[in-house]
matplotlib code that plots the C-alpha trace (Angstrom):
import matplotlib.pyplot as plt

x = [1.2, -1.5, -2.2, -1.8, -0.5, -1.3, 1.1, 1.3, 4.3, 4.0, 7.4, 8.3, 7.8, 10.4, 12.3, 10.2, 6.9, 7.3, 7.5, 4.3, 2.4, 2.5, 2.7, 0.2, -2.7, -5.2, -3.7, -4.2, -2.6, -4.5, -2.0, -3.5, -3.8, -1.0, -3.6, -5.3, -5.1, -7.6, -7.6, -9.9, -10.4, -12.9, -16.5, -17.3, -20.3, -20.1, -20.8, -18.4, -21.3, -21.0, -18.7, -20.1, -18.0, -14.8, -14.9, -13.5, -12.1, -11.0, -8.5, -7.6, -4.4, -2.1, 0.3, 0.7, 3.8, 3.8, 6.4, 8.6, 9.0, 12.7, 13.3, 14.9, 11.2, 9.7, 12.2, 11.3, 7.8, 8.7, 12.2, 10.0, 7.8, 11.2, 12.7, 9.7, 9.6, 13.7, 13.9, 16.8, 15.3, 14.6, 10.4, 10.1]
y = [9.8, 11.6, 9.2, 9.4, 6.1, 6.4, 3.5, 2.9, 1.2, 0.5, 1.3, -1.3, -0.6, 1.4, -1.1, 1.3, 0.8, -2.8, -2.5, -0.8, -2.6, -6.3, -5.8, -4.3, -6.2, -3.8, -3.9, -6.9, -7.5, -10.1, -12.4, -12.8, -9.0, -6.4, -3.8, -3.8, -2.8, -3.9, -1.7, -2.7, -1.8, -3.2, -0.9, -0.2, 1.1, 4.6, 3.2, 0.6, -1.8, -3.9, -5.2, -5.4, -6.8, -5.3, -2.3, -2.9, -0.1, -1.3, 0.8, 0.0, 1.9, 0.9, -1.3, -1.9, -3.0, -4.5, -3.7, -6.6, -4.9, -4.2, -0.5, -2.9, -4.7, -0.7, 0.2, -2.7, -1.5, 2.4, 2.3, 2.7, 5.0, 6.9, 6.8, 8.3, 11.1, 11.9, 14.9, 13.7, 11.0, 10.9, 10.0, 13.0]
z = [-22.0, -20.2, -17.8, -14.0, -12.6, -8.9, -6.4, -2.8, -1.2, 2.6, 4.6, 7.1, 11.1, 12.1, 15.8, 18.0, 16.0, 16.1, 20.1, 20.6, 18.2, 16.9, 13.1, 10.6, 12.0, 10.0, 6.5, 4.5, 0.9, -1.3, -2.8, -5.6, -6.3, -6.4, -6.9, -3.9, -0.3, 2.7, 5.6, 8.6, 11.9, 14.8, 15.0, 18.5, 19.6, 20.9, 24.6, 24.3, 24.9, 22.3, 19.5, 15.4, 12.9, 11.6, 9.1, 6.2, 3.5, 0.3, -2.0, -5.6, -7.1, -10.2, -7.8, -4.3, -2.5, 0.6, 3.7, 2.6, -1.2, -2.0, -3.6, -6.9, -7.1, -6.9, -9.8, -12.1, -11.6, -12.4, -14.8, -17.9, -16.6, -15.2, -18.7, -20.5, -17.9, -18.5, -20.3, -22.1, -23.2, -27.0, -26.6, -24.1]

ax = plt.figure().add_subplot(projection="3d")
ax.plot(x, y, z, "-o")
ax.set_aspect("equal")
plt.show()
């Protein structure tokens, strides 16, 4: 109780997103870490002269779930968290 639990789920590509562009090249989900999300993108220079190495953002939440995730492995992840929350529930 008291605590903010903070999760991002990644939606799929909608058919017309998956036309214009060829996946989620920029977002990258570490196997071995359900907490974490990489974001990068390439750094330009402002002329367009020359090309530096990818930038790279890295985001920490309580769970990440990847475009693939069903909405059954986002409820095993929540229910108990759901049930707390229920008013009718006998802990609320």
């Amino acid at each position: 109780q008291g605590n903010i639990r903070v999760f991002c789920r990644v939606r799929p590509l909608l058919p017309e997103e998956q036309q214009r562009q060829q996946g989620l090249p920029h977002l990258h989900f570490p196997s071995e870490d359900s907490h974490s999300l990489l974001l990068t993108r390439p750094d330009d220079s402002q002329l367009g002269r020359e090309r530096r190495a990818e930038l790279r953002y890295n985001f920490s939440f309580d769970r990440v779930f990847p475009p693939l995730a069903s909405q059954q492995d986002i409820f095993e992840e929540i229910q108990l968290l759901v049930q707390v929350c229920d008013p009718k529930s006998p802990k609320f």
